[in-house]
BATOR-132775 format. One record per residue: residue in three letters; residue number from 1; x, y, z of N, C-alpha, C in turn. Coordinates in Angstrom, 3 decimals, padded with zeros to 6 digits. Last residue first. Layout:
BEGIN
- res; n; nX; nY; nZ; caX; caY; caZ; cX; cY; cZ
- ALA; NUM; X; Y; Z; X; Y; Z; X; Y; Z
...
This chain:
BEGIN
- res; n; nX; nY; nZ; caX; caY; caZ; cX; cY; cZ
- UNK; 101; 078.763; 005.812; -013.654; 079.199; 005.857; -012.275; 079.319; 005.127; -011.285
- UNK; 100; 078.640; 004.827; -016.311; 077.675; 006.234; -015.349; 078.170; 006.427; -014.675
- UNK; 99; 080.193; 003.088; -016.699; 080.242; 003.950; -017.629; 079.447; 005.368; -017.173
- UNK; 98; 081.272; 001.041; -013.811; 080.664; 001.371; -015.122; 080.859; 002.604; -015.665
- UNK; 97; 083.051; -001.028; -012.392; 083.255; 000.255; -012.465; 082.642; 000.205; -013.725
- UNK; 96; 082.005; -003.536; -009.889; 082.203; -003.193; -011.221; 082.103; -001.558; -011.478
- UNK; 95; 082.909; -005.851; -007.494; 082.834; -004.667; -007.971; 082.858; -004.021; -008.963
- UNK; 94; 081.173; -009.121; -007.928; 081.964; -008.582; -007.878; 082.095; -006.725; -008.258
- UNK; 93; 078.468; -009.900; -006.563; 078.923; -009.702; -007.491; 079.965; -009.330; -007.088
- UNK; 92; 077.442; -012.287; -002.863; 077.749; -009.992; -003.824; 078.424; -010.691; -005.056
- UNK; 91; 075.235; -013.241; -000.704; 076.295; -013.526; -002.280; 075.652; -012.017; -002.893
- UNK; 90; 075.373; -012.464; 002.648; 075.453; -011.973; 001.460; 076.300; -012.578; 000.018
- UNK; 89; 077.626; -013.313; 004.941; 076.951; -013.981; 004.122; 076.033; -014.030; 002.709
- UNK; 88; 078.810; -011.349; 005.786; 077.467; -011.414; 006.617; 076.874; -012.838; 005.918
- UNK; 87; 081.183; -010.990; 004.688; 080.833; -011.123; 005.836; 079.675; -011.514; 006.652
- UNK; 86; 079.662; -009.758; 002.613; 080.241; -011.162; 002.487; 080.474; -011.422; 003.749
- UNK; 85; 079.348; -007.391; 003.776; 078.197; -007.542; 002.976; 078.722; -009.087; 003.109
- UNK; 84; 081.910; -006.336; 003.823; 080.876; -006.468; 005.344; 079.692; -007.508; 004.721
- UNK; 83; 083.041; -006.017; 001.701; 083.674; -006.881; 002.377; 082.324; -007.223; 004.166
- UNK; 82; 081.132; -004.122; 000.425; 081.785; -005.458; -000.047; 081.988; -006.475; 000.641
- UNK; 81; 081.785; -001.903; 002.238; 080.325; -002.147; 002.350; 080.412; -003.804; 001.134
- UNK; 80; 084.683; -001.683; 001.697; 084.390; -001.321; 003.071; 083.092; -002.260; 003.019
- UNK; 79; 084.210; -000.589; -001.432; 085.250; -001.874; -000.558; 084.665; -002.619; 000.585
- UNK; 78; 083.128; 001.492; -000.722; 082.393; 000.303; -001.379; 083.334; -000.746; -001.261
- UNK; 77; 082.041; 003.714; 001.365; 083.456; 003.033; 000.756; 083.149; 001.996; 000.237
- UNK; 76; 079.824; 004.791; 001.177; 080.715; 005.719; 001.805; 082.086; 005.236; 000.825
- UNK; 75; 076.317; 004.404; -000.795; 078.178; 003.770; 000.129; 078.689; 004.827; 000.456
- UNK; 74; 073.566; 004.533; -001.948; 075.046; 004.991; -002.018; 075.474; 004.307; -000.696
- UNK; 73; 071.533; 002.015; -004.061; 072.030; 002.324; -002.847; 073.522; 003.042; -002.489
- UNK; 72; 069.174; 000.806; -006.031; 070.699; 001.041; -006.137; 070.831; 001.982; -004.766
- UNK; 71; 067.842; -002.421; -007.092; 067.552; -001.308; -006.014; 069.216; -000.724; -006.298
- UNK; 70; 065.929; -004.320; -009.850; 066.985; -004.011; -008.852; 066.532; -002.906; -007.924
- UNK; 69; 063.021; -005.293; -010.153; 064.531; -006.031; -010.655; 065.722; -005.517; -010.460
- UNK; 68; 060.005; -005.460; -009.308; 060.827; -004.334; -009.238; 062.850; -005.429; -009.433
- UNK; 67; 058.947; -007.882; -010.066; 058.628; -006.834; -010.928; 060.072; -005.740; -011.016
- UNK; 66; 059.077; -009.823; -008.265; 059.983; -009.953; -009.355; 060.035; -008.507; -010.202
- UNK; 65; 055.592; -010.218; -007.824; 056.838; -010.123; -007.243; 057.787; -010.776; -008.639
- UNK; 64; 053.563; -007.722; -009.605; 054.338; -008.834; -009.436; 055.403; -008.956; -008.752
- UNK; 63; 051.949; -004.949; -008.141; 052.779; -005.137; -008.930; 053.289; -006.563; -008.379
- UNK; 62; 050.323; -003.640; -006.687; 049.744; -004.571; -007.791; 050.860; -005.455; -008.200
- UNK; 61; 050.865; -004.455; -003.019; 050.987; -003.347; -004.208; 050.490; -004.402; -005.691
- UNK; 60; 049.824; -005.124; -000.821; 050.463; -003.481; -000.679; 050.298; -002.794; -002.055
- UNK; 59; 049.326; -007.575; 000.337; 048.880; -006.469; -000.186; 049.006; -005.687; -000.057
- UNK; 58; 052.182; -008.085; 001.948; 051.420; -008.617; 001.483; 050.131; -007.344; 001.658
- UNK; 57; 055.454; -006.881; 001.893; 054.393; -007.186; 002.510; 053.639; -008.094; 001.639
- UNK; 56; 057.942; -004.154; 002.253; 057.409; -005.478; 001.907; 056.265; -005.782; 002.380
- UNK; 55; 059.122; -000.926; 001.686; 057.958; -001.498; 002.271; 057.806; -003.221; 001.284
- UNK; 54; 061.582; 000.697; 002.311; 061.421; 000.075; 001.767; 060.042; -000.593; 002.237
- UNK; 53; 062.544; 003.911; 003.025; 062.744; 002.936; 003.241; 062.179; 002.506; 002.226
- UNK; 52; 065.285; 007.360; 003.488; 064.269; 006.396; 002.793; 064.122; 005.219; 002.768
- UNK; 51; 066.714; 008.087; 004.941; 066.110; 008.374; 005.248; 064.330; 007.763; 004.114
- UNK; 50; 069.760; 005.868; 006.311; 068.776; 006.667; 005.341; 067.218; 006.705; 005.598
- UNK; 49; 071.113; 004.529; 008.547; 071.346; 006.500; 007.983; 070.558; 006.348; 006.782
- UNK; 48; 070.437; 001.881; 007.305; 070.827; 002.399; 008.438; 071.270; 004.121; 008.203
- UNK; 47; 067.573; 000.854; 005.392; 068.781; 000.911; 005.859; 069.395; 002.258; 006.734
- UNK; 46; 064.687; -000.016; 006.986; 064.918; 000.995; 006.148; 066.623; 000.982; 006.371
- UNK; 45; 060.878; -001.611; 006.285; 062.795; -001.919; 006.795; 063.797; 000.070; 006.061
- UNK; 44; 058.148; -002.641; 007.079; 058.602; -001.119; 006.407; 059.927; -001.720; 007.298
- UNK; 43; 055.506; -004.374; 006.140; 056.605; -004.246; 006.573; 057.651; -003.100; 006.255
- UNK; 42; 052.410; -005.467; 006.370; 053.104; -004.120; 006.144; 054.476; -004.605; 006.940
- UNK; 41; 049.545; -006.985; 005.273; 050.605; -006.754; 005.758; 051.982; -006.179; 005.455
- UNK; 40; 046.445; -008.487; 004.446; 047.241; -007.077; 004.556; 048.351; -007.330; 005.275
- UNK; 39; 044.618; -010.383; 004.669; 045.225; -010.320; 003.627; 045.966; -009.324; 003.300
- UNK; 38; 044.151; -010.282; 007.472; 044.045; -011.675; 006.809; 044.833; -011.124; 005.513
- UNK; 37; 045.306; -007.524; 008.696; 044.147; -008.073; 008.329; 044.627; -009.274; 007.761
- UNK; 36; 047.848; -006.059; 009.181; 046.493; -005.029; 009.408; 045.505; -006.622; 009.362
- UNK; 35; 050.144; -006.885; 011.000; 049.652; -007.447; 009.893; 048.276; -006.841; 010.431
- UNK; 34; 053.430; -004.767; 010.889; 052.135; -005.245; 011.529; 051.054; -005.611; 010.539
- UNK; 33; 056.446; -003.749; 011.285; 056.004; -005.246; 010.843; 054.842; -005.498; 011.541
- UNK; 32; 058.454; -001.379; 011.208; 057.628; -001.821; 011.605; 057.252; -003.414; 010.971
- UNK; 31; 061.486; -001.314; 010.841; 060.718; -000.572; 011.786; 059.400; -000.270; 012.120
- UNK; 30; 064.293; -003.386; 010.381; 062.402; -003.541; 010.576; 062.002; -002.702; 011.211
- UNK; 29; 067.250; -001.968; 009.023; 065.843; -002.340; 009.905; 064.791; -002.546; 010.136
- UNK; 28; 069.564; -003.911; 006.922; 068.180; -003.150; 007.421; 067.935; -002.971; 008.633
- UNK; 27; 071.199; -005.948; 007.123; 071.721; -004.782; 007.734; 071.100; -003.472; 007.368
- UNK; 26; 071.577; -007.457; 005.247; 071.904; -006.255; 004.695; 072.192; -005.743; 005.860
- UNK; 25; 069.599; -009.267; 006.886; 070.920; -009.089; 007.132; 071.629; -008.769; 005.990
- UNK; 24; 067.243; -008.070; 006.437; 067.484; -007.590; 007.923; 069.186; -008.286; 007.751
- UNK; 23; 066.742; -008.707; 004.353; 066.938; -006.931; 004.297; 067.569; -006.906; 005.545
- UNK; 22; 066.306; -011.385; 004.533; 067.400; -011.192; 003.690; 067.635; -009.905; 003.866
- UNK; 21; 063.639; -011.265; 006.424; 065.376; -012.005; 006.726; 066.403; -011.438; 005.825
- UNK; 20; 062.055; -010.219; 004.677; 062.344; -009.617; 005.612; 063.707; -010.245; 006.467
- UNK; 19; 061.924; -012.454; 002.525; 062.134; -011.292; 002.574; 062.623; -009.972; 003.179
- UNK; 18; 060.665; -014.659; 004.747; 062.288; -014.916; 003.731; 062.620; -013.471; 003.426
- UNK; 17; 058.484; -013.344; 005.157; 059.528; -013.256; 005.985; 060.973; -013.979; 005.862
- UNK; 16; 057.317; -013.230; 003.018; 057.616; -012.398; 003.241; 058.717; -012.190; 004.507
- UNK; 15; 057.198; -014.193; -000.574; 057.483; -014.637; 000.763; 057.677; -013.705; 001.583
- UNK; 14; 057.535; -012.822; -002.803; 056.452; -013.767; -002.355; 056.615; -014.326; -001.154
- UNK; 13; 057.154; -009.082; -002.714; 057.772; -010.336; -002.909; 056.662; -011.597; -002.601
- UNK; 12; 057.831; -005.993; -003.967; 056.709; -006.435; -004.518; 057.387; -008.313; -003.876
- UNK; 11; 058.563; -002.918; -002.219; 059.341; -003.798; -003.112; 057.990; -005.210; -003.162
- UNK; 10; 057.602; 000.529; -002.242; 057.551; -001.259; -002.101; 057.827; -001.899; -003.203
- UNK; 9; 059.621; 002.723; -000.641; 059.335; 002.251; -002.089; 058.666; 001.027; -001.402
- UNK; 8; 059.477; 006.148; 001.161; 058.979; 004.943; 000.922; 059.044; 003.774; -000.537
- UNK; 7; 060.209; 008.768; 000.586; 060.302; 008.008; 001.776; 060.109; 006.881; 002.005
- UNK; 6; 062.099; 010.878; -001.323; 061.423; 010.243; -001.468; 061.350; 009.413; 000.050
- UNK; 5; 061.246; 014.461; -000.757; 062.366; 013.565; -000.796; 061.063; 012.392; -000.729
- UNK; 4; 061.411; 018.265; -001.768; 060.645; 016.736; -002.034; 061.145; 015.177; -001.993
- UNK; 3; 060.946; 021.077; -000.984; 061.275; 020.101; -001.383; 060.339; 018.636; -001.356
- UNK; 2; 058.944; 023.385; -003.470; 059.118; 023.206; -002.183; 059.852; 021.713; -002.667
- UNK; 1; 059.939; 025.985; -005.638; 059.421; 024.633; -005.504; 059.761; 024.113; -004.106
């Protein structure tokens, strides 16, 4: 089987550059942001060492904003990525050790 990594998700919102503010201070990147047409627009952010991003926009996708209801993301040190995250202003939950992992 040849491989197969994923490269792209869209995330479904109503605003888009409230949207694109909140990824960009995660501490995304915008690596692109071009509006094809009156009712098209593409934003592709992708966090920092990965190789998979995220696409916001406007018409991109059927799906309701709200639809997609979380994202899960690996860490190095989750302390570490906690304390930066609040730092930045980010409202974080508190760290929770579950039953999967």
């Amino acid at each position: 089987m040849t491989d197969i990594k994923l490269e792209l998700v869209a995330v479904p919102v109503t605003d888009v550059d409230r949207a694109k503010a909140f990824y960009e201070k995660l501490g995304f990147n915008a690596n692109h942001d071009v509006t094809v047409s009156e009712d098209i627009r593409f934003v592709q952010l992708t966090p920092p060492g990965s190789a998979c991003s995220i696409a916001i926009g406007k018409g991109l996708t059927r799906m309701t904003p709200g639809a997609l209801d979380n994202m899960q993301v690996v860490v190095t040190d989750i302390e570490e990525a906690y304390e930066d995250l609040r730092g930045r202003g980010v409202e974080v939950t508190e760290i929770q050790d579950l039953p999967w992992g």
